[in-house]
C-alpha positions as CSV (number, residue, x, y, z in Angstrom):
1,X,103.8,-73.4,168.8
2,X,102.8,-71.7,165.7
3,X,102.6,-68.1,165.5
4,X,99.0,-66.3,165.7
5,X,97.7,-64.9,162.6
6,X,97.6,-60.7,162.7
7,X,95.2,-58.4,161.0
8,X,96.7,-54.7,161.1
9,X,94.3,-52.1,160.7
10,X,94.7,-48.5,160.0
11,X,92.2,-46.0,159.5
12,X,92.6,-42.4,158.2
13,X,91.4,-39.4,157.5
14,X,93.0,-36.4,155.0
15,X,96.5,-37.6,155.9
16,X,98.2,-39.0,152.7
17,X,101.8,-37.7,153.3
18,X,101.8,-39.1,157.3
19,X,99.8,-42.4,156.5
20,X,101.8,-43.2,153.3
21,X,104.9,-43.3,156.1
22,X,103.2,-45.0,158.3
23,X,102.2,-47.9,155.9
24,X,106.1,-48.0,154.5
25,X,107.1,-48.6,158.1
26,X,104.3,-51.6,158.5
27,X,105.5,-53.0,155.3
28,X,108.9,-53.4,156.8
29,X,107.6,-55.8,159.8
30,X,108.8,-59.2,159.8
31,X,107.1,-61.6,161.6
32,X,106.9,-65.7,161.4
33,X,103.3,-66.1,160.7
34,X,100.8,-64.9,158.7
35,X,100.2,-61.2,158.6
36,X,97.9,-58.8,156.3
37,X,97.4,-54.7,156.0
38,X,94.1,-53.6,155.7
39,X,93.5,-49.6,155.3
40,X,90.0,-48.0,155.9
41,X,90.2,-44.7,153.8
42,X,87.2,-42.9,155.6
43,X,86.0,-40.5,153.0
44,X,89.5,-39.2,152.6
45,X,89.7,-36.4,149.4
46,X,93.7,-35.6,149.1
47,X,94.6,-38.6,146.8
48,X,95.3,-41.5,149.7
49,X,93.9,-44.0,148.3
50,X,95.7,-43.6,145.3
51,X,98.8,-42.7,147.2
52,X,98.6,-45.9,149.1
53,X,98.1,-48.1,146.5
54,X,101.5,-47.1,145.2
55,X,103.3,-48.7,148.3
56,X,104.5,-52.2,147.9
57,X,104.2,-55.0,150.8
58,X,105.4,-58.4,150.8
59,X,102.0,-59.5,152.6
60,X,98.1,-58.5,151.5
61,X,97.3,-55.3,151.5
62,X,93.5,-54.3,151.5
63,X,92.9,-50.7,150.7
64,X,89.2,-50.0,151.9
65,X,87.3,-46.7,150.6
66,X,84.6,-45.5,152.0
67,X,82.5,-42.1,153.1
68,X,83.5,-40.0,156.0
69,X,81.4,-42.1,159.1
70,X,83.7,-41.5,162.1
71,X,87.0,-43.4,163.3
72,X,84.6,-46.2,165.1
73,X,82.8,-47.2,162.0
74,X,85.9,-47.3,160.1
75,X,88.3,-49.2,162.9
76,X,85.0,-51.7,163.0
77,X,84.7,-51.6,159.3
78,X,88.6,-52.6,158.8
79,X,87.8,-55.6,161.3
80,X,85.1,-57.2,159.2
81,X,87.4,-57.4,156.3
82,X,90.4,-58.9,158.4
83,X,91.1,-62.5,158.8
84,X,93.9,-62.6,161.7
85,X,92.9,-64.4,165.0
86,X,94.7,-61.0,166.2
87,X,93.6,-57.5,165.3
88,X,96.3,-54.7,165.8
89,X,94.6,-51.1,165.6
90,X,97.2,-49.0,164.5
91,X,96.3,-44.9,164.1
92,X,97.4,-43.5,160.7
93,X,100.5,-41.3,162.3
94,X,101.7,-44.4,164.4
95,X,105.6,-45.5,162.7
96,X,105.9,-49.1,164.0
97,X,108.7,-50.6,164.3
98,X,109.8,-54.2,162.5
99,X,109.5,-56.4,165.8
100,X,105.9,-54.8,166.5
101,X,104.3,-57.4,165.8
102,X,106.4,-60.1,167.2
103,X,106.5,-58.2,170.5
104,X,102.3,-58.1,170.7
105,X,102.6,-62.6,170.1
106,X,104.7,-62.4,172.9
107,X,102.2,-61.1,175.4
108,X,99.5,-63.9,173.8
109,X,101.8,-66.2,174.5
110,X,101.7,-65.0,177.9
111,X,97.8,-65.4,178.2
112,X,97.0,-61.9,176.8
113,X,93.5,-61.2,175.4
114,X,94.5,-57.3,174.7
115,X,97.9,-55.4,174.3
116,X,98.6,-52.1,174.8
117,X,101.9,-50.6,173.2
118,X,104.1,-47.8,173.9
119,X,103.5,-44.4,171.9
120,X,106.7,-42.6,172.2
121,X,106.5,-38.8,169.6
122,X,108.3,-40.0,167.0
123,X,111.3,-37.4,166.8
124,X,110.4,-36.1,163.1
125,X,107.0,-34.7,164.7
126,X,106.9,-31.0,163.9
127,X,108.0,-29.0,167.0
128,X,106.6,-26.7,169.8
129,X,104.4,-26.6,172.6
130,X,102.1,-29.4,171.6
131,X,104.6,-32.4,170.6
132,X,106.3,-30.9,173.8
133,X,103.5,-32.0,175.6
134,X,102.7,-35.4,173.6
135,X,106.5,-36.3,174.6
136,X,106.3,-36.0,178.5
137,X,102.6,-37.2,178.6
138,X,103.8,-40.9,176.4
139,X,106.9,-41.1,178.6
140,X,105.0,-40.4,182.2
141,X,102.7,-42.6,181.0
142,X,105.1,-45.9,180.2
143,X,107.0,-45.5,183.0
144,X,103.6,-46.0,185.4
145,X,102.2,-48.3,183.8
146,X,106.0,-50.5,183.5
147,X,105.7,-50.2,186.9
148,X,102.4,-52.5,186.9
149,X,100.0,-49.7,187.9
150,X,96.8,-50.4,187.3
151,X,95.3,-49.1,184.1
152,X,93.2,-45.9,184.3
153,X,90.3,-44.9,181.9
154,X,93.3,-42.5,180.3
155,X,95.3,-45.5,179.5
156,X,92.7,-47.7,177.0
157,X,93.8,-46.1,173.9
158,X,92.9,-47.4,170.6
159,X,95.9,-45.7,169.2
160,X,97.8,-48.9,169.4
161,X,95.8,-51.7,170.4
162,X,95.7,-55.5,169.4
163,X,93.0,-57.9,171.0
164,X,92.2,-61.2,170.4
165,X,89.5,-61.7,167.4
166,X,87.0,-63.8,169.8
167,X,87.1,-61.3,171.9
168,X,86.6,-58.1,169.9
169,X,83.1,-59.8,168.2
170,X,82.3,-60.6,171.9
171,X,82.2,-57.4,172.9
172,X,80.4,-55.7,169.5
173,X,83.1,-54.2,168.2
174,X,83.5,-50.4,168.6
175,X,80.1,-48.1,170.0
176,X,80.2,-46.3,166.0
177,X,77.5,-43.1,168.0
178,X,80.8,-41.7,169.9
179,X,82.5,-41.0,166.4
180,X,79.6,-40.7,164.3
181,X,79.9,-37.9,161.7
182,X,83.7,-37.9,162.1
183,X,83.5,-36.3,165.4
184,X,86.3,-37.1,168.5
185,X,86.5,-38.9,171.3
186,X,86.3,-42.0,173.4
187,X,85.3,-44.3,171.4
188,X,88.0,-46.1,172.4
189,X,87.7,-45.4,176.3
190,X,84.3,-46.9,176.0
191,X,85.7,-50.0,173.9
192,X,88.1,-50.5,176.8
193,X,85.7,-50.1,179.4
194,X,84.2,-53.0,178.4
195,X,87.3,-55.1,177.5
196,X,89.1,-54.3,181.1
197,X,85.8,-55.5,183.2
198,X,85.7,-59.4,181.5
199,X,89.2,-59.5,180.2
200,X,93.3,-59.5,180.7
201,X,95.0,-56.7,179.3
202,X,98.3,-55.8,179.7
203,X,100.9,-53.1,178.3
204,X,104.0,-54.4,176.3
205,X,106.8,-51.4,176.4
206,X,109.0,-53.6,173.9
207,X,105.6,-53.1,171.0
208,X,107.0,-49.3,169.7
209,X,104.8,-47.3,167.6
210,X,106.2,-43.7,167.2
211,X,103.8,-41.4,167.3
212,X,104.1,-38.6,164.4
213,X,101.8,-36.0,165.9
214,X,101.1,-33.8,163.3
215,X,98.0,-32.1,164.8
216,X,97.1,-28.3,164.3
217,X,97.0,-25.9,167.3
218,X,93.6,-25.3,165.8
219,X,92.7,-28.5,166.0
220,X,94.2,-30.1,168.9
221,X,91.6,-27.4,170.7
222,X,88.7,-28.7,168.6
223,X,89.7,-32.0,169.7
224,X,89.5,-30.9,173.5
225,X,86.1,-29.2,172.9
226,X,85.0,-32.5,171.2
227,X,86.6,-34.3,173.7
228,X,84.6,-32.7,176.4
229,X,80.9,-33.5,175.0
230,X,82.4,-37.0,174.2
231,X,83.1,-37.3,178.2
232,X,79.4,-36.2,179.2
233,X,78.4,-39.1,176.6
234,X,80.1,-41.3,178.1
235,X,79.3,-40.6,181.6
236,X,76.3,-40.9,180.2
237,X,76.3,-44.8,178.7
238,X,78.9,-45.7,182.2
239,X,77.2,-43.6,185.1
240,X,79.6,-45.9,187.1
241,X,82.9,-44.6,185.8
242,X,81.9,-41.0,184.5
243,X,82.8,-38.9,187.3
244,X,86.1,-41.1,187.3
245,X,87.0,-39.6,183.9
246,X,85.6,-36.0,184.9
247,X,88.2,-36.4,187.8
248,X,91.2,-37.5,185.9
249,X,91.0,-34.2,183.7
250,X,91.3,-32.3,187.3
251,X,87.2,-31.6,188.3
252,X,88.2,-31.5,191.8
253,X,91.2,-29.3,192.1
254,X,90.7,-25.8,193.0
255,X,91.5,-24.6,189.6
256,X,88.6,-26.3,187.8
257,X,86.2,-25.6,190.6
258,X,87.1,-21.8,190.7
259,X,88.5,-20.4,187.8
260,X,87.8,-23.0,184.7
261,X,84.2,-24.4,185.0
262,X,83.0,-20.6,186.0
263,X,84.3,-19.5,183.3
264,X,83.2,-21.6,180.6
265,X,79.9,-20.9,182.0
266,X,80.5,-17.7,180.1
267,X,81.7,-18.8,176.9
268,X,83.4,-15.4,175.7
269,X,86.1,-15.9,177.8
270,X,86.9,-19.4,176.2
271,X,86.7,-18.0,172.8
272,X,89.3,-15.3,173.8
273,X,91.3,-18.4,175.5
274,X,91.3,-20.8,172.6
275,X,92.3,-17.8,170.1
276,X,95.0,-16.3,172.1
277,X,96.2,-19.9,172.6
278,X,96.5,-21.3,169.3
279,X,98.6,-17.7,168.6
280,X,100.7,-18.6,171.5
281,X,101.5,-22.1,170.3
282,X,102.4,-20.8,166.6
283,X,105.0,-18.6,168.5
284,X,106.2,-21.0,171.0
285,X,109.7,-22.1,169.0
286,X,110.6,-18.1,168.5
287,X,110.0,-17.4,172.4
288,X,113.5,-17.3,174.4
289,X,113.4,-21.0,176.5
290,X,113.0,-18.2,180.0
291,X,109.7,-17.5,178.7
292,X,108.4,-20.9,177.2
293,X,107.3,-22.9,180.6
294,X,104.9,-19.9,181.4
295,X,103.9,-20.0,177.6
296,X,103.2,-23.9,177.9
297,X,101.7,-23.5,181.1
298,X,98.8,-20.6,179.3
299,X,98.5,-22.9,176.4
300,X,97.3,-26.1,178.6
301,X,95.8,-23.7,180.8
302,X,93.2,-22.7,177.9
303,X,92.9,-26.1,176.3
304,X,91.4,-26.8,179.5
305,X,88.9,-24.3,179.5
306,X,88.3,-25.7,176.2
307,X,87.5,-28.6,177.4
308,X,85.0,-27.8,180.5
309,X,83.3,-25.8,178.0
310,X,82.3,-28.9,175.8
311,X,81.5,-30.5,179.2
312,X,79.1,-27.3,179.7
313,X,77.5,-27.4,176.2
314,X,76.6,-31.1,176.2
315,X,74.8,-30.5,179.4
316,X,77.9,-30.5,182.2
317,X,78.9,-33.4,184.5
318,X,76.1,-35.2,185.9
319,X,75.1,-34.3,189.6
320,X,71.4,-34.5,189.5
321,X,69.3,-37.5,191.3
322,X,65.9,-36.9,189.5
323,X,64.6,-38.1,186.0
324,X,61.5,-36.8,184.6
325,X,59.8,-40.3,182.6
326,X,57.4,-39.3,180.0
327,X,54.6,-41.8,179.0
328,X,53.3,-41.4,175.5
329,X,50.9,-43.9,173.8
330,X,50.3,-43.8,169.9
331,X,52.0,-41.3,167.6
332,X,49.2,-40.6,165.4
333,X,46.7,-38.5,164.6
334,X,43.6,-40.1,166.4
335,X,41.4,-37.2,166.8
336,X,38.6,-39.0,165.4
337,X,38.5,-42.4,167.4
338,X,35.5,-42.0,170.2
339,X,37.8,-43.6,172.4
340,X,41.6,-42.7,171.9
341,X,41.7,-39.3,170.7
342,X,43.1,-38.0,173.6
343,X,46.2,-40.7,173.4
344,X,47.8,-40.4,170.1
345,X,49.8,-37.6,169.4
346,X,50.6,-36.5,165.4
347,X,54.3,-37.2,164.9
348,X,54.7,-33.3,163.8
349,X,53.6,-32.6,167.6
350,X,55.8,-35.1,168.9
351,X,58.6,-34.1,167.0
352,X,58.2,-30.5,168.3
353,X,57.6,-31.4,171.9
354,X,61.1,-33.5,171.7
355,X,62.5,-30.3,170.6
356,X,61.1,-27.4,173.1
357,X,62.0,-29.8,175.4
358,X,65.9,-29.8,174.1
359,X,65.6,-26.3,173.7
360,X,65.0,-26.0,177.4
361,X,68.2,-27.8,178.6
362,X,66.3,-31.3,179.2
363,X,68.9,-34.2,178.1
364,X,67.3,-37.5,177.3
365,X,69.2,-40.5,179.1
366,X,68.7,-44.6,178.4
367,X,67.2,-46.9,180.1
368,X,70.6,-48.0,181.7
369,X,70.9,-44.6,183.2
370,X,67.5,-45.4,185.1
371,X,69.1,-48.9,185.6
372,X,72.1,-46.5,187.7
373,X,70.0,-43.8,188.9
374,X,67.8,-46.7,190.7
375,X,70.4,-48.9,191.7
376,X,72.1,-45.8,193.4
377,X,75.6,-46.2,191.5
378,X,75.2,-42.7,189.8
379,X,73.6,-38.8,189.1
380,X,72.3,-37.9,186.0
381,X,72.3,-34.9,183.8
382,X,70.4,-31.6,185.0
383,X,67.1,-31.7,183.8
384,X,67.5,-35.4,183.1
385,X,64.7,-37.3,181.0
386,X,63.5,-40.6,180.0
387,X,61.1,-41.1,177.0
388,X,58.7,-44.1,177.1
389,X,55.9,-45.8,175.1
390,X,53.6,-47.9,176.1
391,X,51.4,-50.4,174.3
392,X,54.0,-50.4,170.6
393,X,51.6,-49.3,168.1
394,X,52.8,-50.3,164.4
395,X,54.1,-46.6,163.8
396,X,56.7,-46.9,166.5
397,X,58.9,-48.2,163.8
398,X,59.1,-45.3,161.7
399,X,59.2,-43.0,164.6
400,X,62.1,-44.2,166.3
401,X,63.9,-44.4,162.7
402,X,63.1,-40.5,161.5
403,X,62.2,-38.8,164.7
404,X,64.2,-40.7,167.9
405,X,67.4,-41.8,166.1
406,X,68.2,-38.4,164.4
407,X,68.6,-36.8,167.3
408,X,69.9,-39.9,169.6
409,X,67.1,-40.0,171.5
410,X,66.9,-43.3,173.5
411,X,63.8,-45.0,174.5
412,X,61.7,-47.5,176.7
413,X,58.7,-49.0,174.6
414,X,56.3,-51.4,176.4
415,X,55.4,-54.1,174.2
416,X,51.5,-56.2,174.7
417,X,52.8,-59.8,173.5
418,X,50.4,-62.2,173.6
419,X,47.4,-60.2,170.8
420,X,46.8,-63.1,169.1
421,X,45.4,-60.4,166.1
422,X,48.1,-58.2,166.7
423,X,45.8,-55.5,167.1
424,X,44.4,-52.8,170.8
425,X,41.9,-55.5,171.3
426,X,41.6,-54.7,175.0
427,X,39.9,-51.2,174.0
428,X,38.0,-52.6,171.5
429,X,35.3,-53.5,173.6
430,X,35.1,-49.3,174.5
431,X,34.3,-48.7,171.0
432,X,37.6,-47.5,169.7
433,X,39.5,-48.1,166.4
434,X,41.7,-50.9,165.7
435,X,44.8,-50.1,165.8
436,X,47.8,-52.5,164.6
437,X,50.6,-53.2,167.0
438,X,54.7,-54.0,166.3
439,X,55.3,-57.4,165.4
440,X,58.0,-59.5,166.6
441,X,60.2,-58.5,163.4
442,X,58.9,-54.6,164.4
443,X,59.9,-54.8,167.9
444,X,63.3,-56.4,166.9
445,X,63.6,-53.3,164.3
446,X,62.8,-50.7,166.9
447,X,65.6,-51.8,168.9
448,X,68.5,-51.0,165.8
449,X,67.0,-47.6,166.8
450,X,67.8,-47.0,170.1
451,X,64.0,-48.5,172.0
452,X,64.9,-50.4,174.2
453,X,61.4,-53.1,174.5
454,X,60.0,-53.7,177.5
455,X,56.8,-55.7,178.5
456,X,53.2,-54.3,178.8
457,X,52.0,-57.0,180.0
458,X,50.4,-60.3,177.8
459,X,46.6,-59.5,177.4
460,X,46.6,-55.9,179.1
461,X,44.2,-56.9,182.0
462,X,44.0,-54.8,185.1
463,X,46.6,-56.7,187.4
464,X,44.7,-56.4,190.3
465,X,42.1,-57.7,189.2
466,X,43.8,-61.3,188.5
467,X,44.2,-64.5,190.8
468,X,47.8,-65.8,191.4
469,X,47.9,-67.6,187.6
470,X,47.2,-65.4,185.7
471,X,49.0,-62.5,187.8
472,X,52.0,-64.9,186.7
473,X,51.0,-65.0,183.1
474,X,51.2,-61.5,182.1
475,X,54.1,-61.0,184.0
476,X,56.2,-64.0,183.5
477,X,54.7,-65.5,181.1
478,X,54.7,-62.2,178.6
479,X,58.4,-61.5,179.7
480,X,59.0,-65.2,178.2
481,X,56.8,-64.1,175.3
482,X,59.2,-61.3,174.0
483,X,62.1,-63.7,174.3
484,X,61.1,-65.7,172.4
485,X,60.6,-63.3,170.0
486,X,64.1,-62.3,169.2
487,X,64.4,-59.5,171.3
488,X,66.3,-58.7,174.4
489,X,64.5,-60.1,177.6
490,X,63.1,-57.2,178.8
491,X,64.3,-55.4,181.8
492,X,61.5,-53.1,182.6
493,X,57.5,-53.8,183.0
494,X,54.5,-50.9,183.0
495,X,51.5,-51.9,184.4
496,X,48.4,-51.6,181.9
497,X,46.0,-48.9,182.3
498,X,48.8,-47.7,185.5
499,X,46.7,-49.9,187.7
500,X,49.2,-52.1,190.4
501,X,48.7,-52.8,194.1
502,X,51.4,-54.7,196.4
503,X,50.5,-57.8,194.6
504,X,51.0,-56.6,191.1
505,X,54.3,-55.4,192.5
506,X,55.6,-58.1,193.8
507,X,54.7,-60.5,191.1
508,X,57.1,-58.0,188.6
509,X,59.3,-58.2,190.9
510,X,59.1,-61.9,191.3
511,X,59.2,-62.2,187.6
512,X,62.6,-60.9,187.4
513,X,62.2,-57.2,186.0
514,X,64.4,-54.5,187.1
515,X,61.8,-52.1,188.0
516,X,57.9,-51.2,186.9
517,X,56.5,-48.3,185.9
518,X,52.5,-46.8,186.8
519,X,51.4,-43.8,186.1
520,X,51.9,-42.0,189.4
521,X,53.4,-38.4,188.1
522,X,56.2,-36.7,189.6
523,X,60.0,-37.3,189.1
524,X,62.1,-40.6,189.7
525,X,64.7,-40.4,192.3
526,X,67.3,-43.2,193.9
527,X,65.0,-43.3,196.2
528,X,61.7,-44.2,194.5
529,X,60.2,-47.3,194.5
530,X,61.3,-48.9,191.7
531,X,58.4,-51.0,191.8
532,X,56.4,-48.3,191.3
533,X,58.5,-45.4,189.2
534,X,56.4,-42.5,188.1
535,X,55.8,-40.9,184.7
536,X,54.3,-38.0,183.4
537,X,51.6,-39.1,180.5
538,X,51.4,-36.9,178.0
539,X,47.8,-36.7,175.9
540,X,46.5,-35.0,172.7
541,X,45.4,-32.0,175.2
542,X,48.6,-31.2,176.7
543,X,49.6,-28.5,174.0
544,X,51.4,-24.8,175.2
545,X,51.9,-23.9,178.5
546,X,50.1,-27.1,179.7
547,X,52.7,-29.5,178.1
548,X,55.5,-27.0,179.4
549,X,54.1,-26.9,183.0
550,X,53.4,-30.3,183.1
551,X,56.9,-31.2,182.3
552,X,58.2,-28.7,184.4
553,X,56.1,-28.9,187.3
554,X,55.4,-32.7,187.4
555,X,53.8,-32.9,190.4
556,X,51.1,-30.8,189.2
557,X,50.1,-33.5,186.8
558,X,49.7,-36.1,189.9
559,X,46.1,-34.1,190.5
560,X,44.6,-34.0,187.3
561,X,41.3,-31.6,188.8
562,X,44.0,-29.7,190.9
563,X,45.5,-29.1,186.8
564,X,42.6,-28.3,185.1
565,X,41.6,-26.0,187.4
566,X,44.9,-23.8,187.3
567,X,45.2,-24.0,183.3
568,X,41.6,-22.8,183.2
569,X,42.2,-20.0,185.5
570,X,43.1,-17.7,182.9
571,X,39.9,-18.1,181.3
572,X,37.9,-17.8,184.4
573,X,39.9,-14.5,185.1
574,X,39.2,-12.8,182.3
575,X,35.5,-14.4,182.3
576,X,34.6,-12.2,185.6
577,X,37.0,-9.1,183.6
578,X,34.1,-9.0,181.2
579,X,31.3,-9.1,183.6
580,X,32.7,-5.7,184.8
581,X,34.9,-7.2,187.9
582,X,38.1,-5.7,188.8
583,X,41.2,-7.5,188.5
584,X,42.7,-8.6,191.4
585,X,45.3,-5.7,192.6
586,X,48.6,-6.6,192.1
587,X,50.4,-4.1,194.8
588,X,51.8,-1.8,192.2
């Protein structure tokens, strides 16, 4: 049988002298069949480029240069240059050894679609308390998983990973936002996450890639803070699994409940942690060996805290079972239409609402976080919300692109498909302005944003108002609409003007959609009816303290009089003030 063809990728990062090895050792592989090197220089400024192109390789070498974007762009970059019908990811301080290659055809041969290898510290690693730790954590974790353990989210490392071409582009490669900017963390967890649920994967102790950790104290603890936002993300995209990886860094044990998480509620003692823990670790080799196991035990002791504090300042594990859903309609100034000045909000004052509401702890979550909170396989984030659009008016585009997407804000937009002049022709009729709504090459663009599209009906009747066809029309018939469009088939449906009744329900429902939207206010639990989910809207008038106490007191917006009334209490108070009334006493 011939031998598979192998694409080995490598990306780095400002480490000439430890990739430069790293590449000698993959130039000494042999192997029967076809094999090529290709080398993702991510913005790199210490000469490894040039250093690299100094190294000599009986096979092709690709040498890849690009600006800094994050270890998931460039491990996704390297595999749209390759060729191989196997793809080995290989870190930059992995020093494989010649049969590496062979060992991974092996498992294919087997039926493999992915292949783990064993990460041993390579023994010219600079010593003390942290390859210490790298040494027992590679060994523990070879002889589990030789023993055919099942893999763990801890085990789906993209340190040393091969998988099967096919099955890499059928998955979409690596999620690029979990990396973005050159951060750390997980996205290589998430890529596995995805490859263990449809896919066999096995671990291959014979593939040996020694692992030259050459990591700063100072940054090993960056990497733990890091790591911890990185594990609230992606408890965030895999409610499922999230507090599975909270609990395999310890959330349950005494010691994170009661001394760890408290504390890195305070934040000063972490700083005072990490610093007094990097100056341990500096020390370790000069301490006498009585003194070092206490030492190590301190040292992991604070990288810890380390850790639950990134899990604090990305908004902590998720416990809560409530989502606030906002409703917005145009963003754009529409002060002057007799008709829909009260829906369209200047992007400025969007912008700024996004970001008081950040500033007061709120977390935006996707819509598959609403597809877990419903379905009752997961919490959310305190103060958890969704944003949503209805109708898709032609600004949407630019929105999500320079106001969503910068800061990762996810969305629902509810998309009218069947306007034959792509215009609000259903408020036409009120007097309003026309207004121009996304296109099918809009709706598709939206959706590179982070917006997800959902359906708004076809013609934006009142459902109950319509017999059984054309119930079936703007519900089926506009989910087949979108479709065909290009975009996803939607999952989620909100019913124009807010108006449903049990038969506009259950024709959604019948229609296939995952849930429906009105505009009941209040807050979304797992218990809701998902039929009938509420949202907050949000108008032109909701400015101050009546967009914060709407948001924070959602319910309040459910009796719109009830509202008014208590925003214009102020007014009315100091109304009878002038008229020579006394204030009410206040007891003091």
């Amino acid at each position: 049988m011939k031998a598979p063809s192998f694409s080995i990728i490598v990306p780095t990062f400002e480490r000439r002298e430890v990739v430069c090895d790293a590449v000698r050792a993959i130039a000494r592989i042999g192997y029967p069949g076809s094999l090529e090197l290709i080398v993702v220089v991510d913005g790199s400024t210490d000469g490894t480029a040039e250093a690299l192109r100094t190294i000599e390789c009986r096979f092709p070498t690709n040498i890849v240069v690009q600006e800094n974007r994050g270890l998931a762009q460039a491990r996704n970059r390297g595999a749209a240059e390759a060729s191989g019908s196997i793809l080995l990811f290989l870190d930059d301080d992995m020093i494989c050894e010649p049969d590496i290659v062979r060992r991974h055809a092996d498992s294919y041969a087997a039926g493999a679609d992915a292949v783990l290898g064993h990460i041993p510290l390579d023994p010219a690693s600079p010593p003390g308390v942290l390859a210490e730790g790298v040494r027992e954590w590679a060994e523990a974790r070879a002889a589990t998983l030789s023993s055919g353990a099942p893999l763990t989210l801890f085990d789906l490392l993209g340190g040393h990973l091969s998988v099967r071409r096919e099955v890499f582009d059928a998955l979409g490669g690596f999620d690029q936002t979990f990396t973005a900017g050159g951060t750390y963390g997980n996205e290589d967890i998430d890529f596995g996450t995805r490859l263990i649920a449809a896919y066999t994967i096995v671990f291959n102790r014979q593939a040996v890639a020694w692992h030259r950790y050459v990591v700063s104290p100072r940054a090993h603890m960056r990497q733990y803070f890091e790591g911890g936002c990185a594990d609230v993300d992606f408890a965030r995209k895999h409610p499922e699994l999230g507090q599975q990886l909270f609990e395999l860094h310890g959330a349950r044990s005494w010691r994170a409940r009661l001394i760890l998480r408290p504390l890195a509620s305070l934040g000063w003692p972490v700083a005072l942690a990490r610093t007094g823990a990097i100056a341990l670790a500096k020390r370790y080799d000069r301490l006498p060996s009585a003194l070092r196991p206490p030492a190590k035990r301190l040292f992991f002791a604070a990288r810890d805290l380390v850790y639950w504090f990134g899990v604090r300042s990305r908004g902590g594990i998720p416990r809560s079972r409530r989502l606030l859903i906002l409703c917005y309609h145009a963003i754009a100034d529409l002060s002057g239409d007799p008709v829909l000045a009260d829906y369209g909000l200047p992007p400025v004052r969007f912008a700024k609402q996004l970001d008081a509401l950040l500033a007061r702890g709120f977390t935006f979550v996707s819509p598959d976080a609403l597809a877990a909170l419903i379905a009752g396989r997961a919490r959310l984030p305190a103060r958890a919300a969704l944003l949503t659009f209805d109708d898709c008016y032609a600004e949407l585009a630019e929105v999500a692109r320079t106001i969503l997407a910068p800061r990762g804000i996810p969305a629902i937009a509810f998309a009218v498909s069947g306007m034959a002049s792509g215009t609000n022709e259903w408020d036409n009729s009120a007097g309003s302005l026309t207004l121009r709504l996304l296109d099918a090459a809009g709706l598709r663009e939206i959706g590179v944003s982070g917006v997800e599209v959902g359906c708004h009906s076809r013609t934006h009747r009142p459902l109950p108002q319509l017999d059984h066809v054309d119930l079936e029309a703007e519900t089926a018939g506009a989910m087949t609409d979108l479709a065909a469009m290009g975009v996803p088939t939607p999952r989620y449906f909100a019913y124009p003007f807010g108006l449903r009744d049990a038969r506009a329900k259950a024709a959604v429902a019948h229609a296939g959609f995952a849930a429906g939207f009105g505009l009941r206010s209040g807050c979304a639990t797992a218990g809701s009816d998902r039929f009938d989910l509420p949202r907050v809207e949000i108008l032109a008038r909701d400015t101050g303290w009546r967009f914060h106490l709407k948001t924070a007191w959602p319910r309040v917006a459910g009796a719109p009089g009830r509202f008014d009334r208590l925003m214009q209490l102020p007014a009315r108070i100091n109304a009878r003030l002038a008229k020579g009334h006394r204030a009410p006493s206040t007891g003091v």
